[in-house]
C-alpha positions in Angstrom: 76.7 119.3 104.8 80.3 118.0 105.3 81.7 116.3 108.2 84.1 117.8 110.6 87.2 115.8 111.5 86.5 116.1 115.0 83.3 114.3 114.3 84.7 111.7 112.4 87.1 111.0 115.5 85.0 111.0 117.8 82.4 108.5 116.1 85.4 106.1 116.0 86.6 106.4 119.3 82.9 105.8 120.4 83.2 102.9 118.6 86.8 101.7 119.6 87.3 103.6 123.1 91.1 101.8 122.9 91.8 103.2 119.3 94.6 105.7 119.0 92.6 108.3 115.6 94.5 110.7 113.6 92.1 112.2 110.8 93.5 114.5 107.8 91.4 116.4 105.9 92.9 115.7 102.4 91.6 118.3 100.3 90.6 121.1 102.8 87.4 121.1 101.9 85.9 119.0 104.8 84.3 115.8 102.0 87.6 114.0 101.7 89.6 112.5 104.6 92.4 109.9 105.4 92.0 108.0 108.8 94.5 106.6 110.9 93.1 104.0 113.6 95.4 101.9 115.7 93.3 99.6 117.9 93.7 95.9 119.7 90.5 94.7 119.0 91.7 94.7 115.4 94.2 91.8 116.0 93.5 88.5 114.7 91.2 89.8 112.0 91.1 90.6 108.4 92.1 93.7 107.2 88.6 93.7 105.5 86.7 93.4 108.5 88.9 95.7 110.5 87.5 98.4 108.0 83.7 97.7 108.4 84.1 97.8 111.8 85.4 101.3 111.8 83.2 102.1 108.5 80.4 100.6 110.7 81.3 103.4 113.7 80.6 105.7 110.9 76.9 104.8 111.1 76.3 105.1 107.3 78.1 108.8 106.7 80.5 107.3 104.1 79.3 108.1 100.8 76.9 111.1 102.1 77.8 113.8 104.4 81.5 112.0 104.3 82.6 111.9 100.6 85.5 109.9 100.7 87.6 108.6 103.4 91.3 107.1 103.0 91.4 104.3 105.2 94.2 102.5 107.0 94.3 100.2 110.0 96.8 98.7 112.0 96.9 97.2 115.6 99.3 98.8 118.0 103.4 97.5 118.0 
């Protein structure tokens, strides 16, 4: 069963209650999305580890009920 974009936005907001979240569902088909998260607690840290955090708020759907996921990550201007 696929995720919903609500769901996935909501999972990362739990996660990051600070992060501003836009999700697009790339394909329309509800397996293949392309996350936008804008959050201070990513400041100071890698871009590698600002993506397991929010892959981490994801609690292991990436790769199962969430196909594929477009990720980018910035901290706010």
């Amino acid at each position: 069963m696929a995720m919903q974009a609500a769901e996935i936005k909501a999972l990362i907001e739990a996660a990051l209650p600070d992060a501003k979240v836009v999700i697009e569902d790339l394909a329309g088909d509800g397996d293949h999305y392309a996350a936008n998260v804008v959050s201070e607690t990513f400041r100071g840290i890698s871009r590698v580890k600002q993506h397991q955090i929010v892959y981490a708020a994801l609690r292991g759907r990436v790769g199962g009920e969430l196909h594929a996921l477009a990720l980018q990550t910035s901290t706010p201007e």
